[in-house]
PDB file of N, CA, C and O in Angstrom:
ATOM      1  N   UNK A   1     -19.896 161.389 122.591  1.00  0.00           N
ATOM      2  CA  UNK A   1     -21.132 161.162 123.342  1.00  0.00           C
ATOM      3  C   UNK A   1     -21.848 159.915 122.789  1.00  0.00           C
ATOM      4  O   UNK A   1     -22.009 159.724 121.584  1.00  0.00           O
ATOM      5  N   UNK A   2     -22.242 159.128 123.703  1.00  0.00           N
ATOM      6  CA  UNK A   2     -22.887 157.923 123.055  1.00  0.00           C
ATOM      7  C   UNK A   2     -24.268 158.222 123.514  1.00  0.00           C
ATOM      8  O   UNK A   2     -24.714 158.751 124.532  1.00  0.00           O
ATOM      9  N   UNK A   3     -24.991 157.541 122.073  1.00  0.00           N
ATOM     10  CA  UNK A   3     -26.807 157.915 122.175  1.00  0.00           C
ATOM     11  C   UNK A   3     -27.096 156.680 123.322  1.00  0.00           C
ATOM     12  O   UNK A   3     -26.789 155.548 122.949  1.00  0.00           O
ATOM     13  N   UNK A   4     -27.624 156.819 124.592  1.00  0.00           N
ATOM     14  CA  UNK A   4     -28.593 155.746 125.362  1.00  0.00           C
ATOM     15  C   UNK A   4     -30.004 155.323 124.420  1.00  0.00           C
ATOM     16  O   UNK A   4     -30.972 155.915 123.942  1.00  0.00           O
ATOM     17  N   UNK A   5     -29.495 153.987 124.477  1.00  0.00           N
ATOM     18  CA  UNK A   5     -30.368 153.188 123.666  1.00  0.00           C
ATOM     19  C   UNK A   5     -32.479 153.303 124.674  1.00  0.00           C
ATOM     20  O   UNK A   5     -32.797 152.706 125.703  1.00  0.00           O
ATOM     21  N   UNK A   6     -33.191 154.044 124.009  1.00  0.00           N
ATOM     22  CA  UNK A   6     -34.335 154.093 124.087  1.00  0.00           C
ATOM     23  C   UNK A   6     -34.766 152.429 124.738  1.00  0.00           C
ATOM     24  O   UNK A   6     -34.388 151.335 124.319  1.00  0.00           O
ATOM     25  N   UNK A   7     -35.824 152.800 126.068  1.00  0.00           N
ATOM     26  CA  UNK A   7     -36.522 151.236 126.227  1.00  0.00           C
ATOM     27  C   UNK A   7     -37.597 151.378 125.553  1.00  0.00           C
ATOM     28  O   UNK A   7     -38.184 152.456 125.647  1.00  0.00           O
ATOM     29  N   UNK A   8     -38.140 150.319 124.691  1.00  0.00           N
ATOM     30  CA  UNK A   8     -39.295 149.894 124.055  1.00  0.00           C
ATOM     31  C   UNK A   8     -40.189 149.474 124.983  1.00  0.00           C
ATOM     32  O   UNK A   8     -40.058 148.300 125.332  1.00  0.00           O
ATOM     33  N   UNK A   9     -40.996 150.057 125.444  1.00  0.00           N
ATOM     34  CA  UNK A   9     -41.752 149.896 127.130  1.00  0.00           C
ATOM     35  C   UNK A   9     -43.166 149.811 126.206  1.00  0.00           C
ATOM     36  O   UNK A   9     -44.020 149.036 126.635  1.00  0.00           O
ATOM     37  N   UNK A  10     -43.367 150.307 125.380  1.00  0.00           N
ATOM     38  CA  UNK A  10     -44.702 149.941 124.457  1.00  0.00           C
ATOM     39  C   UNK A  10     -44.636 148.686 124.215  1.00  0.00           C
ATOM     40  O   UNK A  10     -45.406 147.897 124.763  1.00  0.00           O
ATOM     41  N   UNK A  11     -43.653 148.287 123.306  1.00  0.00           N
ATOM     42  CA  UNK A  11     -43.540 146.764 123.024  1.00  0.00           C
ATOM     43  C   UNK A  11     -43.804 145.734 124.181  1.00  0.00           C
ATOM     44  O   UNK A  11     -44.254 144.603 123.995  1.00  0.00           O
ATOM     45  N   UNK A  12     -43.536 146.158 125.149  1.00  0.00           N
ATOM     46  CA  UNK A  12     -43.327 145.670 126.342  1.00  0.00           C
ATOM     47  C   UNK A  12     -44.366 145.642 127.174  1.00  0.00           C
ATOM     48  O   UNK A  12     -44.613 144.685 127.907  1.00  0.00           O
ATOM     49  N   UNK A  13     -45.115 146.809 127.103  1.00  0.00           N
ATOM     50  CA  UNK A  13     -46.708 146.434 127.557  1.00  0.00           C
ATOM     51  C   UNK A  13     -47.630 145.868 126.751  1.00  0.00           C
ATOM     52  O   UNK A  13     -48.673 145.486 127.283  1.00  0.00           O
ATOM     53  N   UNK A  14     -47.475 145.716 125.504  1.00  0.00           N
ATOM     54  CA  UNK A  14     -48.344 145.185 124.362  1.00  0.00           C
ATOM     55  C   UNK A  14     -48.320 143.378 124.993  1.00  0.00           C
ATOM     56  O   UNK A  14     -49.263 142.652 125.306  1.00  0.00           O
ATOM     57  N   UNK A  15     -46.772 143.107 124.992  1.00  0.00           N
ATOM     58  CA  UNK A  15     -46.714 141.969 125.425  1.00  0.00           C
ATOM     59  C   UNK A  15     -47.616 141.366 126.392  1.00  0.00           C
ATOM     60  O   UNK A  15     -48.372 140.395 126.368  1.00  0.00           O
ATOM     61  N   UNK A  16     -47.232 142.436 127.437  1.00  0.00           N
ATOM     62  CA  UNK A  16     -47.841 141.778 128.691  1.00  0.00           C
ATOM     63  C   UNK A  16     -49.045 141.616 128.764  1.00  0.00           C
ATOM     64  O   UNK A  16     -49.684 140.653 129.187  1.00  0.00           O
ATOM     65  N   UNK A  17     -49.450 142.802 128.247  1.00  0.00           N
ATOM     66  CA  UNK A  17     -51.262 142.605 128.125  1.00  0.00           C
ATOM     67  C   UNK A  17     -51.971 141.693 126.906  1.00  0.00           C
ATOM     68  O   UNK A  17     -53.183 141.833 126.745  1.00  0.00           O
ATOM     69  N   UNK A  18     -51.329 140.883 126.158  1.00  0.00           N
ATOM     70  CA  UNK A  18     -51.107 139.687 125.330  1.00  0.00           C
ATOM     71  C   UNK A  18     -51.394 138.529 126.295  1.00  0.00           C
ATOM     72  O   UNK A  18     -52.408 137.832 126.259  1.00  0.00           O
ATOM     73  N   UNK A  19     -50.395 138.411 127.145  1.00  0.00           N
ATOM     74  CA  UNK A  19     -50.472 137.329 127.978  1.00  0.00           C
ATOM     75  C   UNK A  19     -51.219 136.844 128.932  1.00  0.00           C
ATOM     76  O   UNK A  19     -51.510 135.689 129.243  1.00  0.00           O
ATOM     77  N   UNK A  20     -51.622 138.337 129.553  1.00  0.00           N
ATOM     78  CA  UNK A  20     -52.635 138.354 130.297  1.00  0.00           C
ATOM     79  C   UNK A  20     -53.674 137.872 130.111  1.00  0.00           C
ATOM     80  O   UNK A  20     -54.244 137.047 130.826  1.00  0.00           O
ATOM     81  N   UNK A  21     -54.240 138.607 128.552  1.00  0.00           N
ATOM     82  CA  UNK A  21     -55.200 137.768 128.105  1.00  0.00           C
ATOM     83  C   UNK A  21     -55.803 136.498 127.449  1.00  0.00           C
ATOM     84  O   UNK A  21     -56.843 135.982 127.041  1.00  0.00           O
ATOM     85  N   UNK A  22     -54.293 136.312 127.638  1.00  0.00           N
ATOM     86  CA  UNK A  22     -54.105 134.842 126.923  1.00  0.00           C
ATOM     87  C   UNK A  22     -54.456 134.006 128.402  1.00  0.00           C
ATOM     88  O   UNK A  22     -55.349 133.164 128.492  1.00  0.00           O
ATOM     89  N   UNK A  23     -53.665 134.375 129.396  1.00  0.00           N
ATOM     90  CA  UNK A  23     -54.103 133.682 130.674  1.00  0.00           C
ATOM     91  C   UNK A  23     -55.318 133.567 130.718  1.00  0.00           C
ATOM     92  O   UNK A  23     -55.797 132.436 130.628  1.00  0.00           O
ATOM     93  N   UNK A  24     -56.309 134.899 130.895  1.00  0.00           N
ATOM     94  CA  UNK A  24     -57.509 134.608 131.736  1.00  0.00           C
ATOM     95  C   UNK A  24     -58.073 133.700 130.432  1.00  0.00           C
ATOM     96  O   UNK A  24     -58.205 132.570 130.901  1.00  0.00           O
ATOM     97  N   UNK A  25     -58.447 133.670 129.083  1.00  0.00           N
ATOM     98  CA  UNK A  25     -58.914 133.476 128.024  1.00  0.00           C
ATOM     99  C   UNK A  25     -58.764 131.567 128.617  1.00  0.00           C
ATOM    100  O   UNK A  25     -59.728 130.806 128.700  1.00  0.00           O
ATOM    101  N   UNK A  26     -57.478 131.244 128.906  1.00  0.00           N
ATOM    102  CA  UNK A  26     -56.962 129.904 129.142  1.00  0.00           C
ATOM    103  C   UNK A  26     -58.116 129.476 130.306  1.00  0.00           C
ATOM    104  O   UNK A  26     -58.877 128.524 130.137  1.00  0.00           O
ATOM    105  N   UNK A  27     -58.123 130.385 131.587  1.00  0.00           N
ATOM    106  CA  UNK A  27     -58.858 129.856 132.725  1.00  0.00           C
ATOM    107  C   UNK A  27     -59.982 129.631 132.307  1.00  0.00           C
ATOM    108  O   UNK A  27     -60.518 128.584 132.670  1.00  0.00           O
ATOM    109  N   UNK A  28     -60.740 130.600 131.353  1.00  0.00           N
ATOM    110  CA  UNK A  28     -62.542 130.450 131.122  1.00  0.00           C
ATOM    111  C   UNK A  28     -62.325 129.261 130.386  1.00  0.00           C
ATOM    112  O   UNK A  28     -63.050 128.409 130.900  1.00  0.00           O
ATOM    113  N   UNK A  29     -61.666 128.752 129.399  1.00  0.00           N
ATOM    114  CA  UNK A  29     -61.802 127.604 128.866  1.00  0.00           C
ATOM    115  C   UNK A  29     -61.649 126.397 129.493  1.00  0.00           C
ATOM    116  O   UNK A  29     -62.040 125.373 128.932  1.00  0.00           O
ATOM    117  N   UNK A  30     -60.977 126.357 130.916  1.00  0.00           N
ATOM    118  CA  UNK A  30     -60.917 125.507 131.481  1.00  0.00           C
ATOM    119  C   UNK A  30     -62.065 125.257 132.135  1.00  0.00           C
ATOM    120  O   UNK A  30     -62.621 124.166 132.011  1.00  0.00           O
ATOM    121  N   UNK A  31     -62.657 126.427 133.065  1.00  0.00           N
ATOM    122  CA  UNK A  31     -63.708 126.232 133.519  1.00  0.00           C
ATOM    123  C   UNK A  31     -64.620 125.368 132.988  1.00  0.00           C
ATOM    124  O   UNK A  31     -65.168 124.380 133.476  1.00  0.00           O
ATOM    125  N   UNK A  32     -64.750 126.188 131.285  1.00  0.00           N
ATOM    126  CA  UNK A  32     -65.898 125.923 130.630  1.00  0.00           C
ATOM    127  C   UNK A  32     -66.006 123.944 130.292  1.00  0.00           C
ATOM    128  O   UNK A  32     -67.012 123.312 129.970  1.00  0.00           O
ATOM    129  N   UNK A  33     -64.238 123.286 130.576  1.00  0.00           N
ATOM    130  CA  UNK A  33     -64.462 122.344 130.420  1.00  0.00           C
ATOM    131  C   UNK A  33     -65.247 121.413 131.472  1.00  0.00           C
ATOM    132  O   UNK A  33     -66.139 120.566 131.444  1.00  0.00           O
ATOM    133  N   UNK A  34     -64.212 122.200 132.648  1.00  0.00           N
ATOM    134  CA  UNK A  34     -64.633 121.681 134.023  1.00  0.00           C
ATOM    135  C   UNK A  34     -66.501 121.103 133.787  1.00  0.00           C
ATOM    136  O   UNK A  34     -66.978 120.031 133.416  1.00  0.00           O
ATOM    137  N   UNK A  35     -66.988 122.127 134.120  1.00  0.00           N
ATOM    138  CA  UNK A  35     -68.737 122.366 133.976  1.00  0.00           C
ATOM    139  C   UNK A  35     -68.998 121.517 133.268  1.00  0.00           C
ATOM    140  O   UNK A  35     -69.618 120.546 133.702  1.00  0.00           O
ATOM    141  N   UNK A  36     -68.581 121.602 131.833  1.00  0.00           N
ATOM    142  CA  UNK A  36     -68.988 120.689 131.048  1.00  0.00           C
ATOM    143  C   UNK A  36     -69.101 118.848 131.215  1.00  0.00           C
ATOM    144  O   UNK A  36     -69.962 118.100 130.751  1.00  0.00           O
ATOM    145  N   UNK A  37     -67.920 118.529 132.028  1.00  0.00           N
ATOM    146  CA  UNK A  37     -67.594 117.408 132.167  1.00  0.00           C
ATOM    147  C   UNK A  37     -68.680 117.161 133.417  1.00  0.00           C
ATOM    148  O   UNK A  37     -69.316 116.116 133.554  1.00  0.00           O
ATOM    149  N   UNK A  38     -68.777 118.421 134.375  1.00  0.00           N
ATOM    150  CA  UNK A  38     -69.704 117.880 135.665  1.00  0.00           C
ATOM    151  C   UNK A  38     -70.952 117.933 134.764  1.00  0.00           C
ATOM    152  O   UNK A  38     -71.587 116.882 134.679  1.00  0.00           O
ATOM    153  N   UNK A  39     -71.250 118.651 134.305  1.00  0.00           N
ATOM    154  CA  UNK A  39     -72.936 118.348 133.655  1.00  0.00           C
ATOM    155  C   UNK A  39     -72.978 117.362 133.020  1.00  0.00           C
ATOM    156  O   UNK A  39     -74.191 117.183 132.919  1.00  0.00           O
ATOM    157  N   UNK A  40     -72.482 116.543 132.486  1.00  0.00           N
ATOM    158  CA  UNK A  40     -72.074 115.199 131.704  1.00  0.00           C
ATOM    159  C   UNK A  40     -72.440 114.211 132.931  1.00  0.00           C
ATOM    160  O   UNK A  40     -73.442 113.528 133.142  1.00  0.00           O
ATOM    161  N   UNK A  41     -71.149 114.411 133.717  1.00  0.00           N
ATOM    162  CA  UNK A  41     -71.633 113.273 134.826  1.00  0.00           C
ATOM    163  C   UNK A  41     -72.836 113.384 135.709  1.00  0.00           C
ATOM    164  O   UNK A  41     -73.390 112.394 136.187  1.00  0.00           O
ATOM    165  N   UNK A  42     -73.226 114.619 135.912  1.00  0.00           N
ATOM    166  CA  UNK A  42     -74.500 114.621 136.483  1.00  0.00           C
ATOM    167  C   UNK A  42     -75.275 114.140 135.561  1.00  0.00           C
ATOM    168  O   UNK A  42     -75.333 112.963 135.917  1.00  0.00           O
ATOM    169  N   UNK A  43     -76.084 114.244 134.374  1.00  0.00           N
ATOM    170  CA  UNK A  43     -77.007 113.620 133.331  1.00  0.00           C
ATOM    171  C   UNK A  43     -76.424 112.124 133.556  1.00  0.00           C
ATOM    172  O   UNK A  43     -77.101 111.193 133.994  1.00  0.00           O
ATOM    173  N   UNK A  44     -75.768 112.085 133.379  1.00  0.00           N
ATOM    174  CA  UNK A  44     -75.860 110.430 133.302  1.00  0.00           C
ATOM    175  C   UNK A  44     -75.840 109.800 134.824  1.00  0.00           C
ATOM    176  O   UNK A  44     -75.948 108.578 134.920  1.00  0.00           O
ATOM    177  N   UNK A  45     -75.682 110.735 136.226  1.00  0.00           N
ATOM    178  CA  UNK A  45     -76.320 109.789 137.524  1.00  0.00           C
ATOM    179  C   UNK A  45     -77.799 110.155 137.000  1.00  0.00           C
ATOM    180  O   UNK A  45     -78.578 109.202 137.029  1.00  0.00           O
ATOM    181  N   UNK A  46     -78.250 111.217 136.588  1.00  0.00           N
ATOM    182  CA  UNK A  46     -79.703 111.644 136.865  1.00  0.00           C
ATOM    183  C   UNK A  46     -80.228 110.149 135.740  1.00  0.00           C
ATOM    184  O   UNK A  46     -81.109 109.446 136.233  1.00  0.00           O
ATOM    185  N   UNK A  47     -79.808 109.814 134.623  1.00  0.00           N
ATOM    186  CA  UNK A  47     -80.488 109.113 133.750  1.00  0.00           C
ATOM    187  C   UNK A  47     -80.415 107.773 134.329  1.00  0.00           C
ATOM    188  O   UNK A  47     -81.389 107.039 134.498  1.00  0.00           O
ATOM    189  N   UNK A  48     -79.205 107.497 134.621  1.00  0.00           N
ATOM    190  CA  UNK A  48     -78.779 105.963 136.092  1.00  0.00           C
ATOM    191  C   UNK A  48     -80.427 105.989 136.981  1.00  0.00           C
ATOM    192  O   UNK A  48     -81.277 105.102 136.913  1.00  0.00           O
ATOM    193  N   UNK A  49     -80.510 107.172 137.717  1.00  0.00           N
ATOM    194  CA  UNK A  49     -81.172 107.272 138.354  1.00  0.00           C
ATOM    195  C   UNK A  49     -83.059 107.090 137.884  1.00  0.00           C
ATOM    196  O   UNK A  49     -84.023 106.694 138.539  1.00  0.00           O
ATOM    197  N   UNK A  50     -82.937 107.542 136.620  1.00  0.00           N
ATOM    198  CA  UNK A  50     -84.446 107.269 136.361  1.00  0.00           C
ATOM    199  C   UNK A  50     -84.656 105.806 135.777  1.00  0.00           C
ATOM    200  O   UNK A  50     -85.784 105.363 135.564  1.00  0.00           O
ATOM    201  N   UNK A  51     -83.686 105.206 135.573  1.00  0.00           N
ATOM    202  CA  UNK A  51     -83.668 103.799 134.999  1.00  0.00           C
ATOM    203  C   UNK A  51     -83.790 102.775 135.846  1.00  0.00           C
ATOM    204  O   UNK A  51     -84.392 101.769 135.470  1.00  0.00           O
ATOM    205  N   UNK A  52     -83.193 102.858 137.251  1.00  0.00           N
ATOM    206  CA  UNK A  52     -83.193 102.373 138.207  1.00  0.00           C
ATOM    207  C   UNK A  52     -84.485 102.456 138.926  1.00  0.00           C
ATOM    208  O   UNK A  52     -84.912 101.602 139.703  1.00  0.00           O
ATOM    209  N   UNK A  53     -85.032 103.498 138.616  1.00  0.00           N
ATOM    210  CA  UNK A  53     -86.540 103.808 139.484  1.00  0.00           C
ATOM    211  C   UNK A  53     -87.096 102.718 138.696  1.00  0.00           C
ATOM    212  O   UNK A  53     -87.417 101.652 139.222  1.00  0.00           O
ATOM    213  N   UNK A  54     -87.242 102.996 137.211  1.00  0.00           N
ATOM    214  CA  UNK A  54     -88.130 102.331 136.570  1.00  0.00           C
ATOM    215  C   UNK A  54     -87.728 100.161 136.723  1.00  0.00           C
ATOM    216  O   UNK A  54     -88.405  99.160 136.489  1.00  0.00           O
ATOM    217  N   UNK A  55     -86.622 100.348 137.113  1.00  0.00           N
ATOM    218  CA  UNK A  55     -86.390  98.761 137.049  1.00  0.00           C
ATOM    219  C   UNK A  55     -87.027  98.611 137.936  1.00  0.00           C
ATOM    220  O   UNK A  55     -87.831  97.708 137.704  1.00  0.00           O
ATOM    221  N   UNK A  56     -87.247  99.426 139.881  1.00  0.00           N
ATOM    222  CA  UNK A  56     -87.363  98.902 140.566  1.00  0.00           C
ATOM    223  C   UNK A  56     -89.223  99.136 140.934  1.00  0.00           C
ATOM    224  O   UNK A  56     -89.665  98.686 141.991  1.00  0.00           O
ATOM    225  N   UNK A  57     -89.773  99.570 140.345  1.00  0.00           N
ATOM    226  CA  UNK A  57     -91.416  99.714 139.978  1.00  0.00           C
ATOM    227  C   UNK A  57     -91.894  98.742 138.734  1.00  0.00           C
ATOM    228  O   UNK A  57     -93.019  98.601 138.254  1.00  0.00           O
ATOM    229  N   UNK A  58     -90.654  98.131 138.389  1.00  0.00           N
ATOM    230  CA  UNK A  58     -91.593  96.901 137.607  1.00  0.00           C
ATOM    231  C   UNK A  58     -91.351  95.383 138.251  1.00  0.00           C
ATOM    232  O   UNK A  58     -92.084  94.403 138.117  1.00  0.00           O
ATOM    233  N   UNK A  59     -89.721  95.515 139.212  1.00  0.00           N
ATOM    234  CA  UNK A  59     -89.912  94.439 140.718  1.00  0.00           C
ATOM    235  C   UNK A  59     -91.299  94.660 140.909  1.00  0.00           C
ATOM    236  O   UNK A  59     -92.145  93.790 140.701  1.00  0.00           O
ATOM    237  N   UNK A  60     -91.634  96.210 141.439  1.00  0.00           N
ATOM    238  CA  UNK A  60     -92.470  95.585 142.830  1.00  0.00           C
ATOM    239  C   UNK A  60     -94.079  95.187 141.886  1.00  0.00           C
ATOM    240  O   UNK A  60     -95.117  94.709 142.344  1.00  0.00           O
ATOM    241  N   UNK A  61     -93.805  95.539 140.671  1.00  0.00           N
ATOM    242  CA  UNK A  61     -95.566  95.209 140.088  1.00  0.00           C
ATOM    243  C   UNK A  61     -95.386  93.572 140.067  1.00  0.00           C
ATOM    244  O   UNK A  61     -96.243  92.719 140.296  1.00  0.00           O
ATOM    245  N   UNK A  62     -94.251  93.437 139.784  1.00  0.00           N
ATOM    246  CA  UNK A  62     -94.552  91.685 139.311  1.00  0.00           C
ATOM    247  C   UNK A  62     -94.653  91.137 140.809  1.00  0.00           C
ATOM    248  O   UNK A  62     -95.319  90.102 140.810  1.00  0.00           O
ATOM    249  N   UNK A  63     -94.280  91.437 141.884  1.00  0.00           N
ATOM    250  CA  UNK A  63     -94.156  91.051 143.062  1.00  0.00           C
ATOM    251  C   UNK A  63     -95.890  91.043 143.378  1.00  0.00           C
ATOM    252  O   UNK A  63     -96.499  90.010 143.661  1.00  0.00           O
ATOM    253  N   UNK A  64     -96.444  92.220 143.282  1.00  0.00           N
ATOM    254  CA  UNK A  64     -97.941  92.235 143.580  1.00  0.00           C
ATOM    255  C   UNK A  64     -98.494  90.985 142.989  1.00  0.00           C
ATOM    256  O   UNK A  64     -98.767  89.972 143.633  1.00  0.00           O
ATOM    257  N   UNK A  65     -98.667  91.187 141.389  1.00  0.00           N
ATOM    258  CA  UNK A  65     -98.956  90.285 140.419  1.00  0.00           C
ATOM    259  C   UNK A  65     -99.080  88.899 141.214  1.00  0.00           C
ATOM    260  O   UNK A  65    -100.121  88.248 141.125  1.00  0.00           O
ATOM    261  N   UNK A  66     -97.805  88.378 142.136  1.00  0.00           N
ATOM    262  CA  UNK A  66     -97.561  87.055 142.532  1.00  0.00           C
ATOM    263  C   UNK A  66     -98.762  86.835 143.297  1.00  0.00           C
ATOM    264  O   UNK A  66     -99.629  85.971 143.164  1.00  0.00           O
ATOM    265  N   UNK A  67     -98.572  88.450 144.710  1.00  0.00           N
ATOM    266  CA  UNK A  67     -99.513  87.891 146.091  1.00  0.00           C
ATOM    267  C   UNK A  67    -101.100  88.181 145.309  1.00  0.00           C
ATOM    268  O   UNK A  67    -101.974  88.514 146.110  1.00  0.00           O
ATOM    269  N   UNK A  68    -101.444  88.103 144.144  1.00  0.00           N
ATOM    270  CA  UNK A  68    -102.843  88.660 144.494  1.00  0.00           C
ATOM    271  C   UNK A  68    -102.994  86.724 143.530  1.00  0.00           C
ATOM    272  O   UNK A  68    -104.099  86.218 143.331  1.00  0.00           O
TER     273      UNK A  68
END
């Protein structure tokens, strides 16, 4: 009689649920880069943007300055 070799189905779910969490663990970090990189580029249109205001409110003072 030969012994049937036992499946290690523990080992085998340990794995999987390893990976799994290795997956989702992978996606949040991506996200977290994603976001990161858009909040980056947003601050710097928003700071573009307040620099530009300010260049173009010291045009129009010197422009007054001229007609008065």
């Amino acid at each position: 009689k030969i012994k049937k070799k036992k499946h290690n189905n523990k080992k085998k779910k340990k794995k999987i649920i390893k990976n799994e969490q290795k997956k989702i663990k992978q996606k949040k970090e991506m996200t977290i880069r994603k976001n990161r990189s858009n909040t980056q580029q947003h601050d710097k249109k928003h700071i573009k943007k307040k620099i530009d205001k300010i260049r173009t409110s010291k045009k129009k003072t010197k422009k007054e300055k001229k007609k008065q």
